[in-house]
Every structure is written in C-alpha cells, then in structure tokens.
N, C-alpha and C positions, 0 to 999 in steps of 0.2 A: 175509031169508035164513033160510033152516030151522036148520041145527044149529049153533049156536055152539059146541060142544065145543072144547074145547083137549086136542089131543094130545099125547102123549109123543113121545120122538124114536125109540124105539124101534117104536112104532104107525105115526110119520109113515112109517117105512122098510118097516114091511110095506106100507102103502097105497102107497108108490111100485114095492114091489115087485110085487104083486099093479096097479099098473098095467103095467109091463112086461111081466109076462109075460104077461099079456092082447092086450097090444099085438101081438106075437113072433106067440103061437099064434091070436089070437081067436077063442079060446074056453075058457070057463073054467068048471068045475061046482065044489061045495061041495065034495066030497072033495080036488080038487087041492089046498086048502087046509091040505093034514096031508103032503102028501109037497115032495119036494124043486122049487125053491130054499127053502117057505117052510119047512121043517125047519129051516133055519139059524139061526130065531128060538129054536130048544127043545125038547124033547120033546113039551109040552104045548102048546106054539102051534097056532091062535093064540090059544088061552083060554091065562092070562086076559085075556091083551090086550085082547081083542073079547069080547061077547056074543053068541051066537048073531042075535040079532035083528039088531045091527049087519053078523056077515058074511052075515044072508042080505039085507042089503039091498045089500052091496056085489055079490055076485051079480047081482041082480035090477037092478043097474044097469048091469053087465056082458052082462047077457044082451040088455037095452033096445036097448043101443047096438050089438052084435052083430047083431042082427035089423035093424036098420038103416042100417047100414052094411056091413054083410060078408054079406048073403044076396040 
C-alpha cells in the first residue's frame, strides 16, 4: 500500500467531506476546495491541513473516478 500517513481527525473529516460532496455533485475542481461546506474547516483551509500536492492528488483521483463512472 502507498501512503501510510496517519491523519488527524480534523483531515480525516475534510477527506470524508470532500468525499461527500463529490458524491452529491460528481464533480469536483481545486477551487471548490476554498468555498462552502469546506469553509467550515477555517479561513485558511484546507492549508495547512493539506499540501498542495496532497489536494491536487485528491482531485486527480476525483476526477479518475468521475471519467469513469459518471461520463
């Protein structure tokens, strides 16, 4: 398995979050990332929670699974 990272519980809740509303809409680009529900994490969310690198792979795994399933 790839990433053994251990998350916080605050990280765990956006990544369910950010699955939900993927779910809901399917479809999801980087900017959605800064407005509401995920605003509820902070102003600055989701840094520093995530790296850059980390939310464009949660995109790009989003967007994976969207091209094949929902087109």
């Amino acid at each position: 398995m790839g990433n053994n990272k251990q998350y916080s519980s605050d990280q765990l809740h956006f990544i369910l979050t950010l699955q939900t509303f993927f779910l809901k809409k399917k479809h999801i680009e980087y900017s959605t990332l800064w407005q509401p529900p995920f605003t509820n994490f902070g102003t600055t969310a989701p840094f520093p929670m995530f790296s850059q690198e980390e939310l464009n792979s949660f995109i790009d795994i989003c967007k994976g699974v969207e091209k094949d399933l929902f087109m």
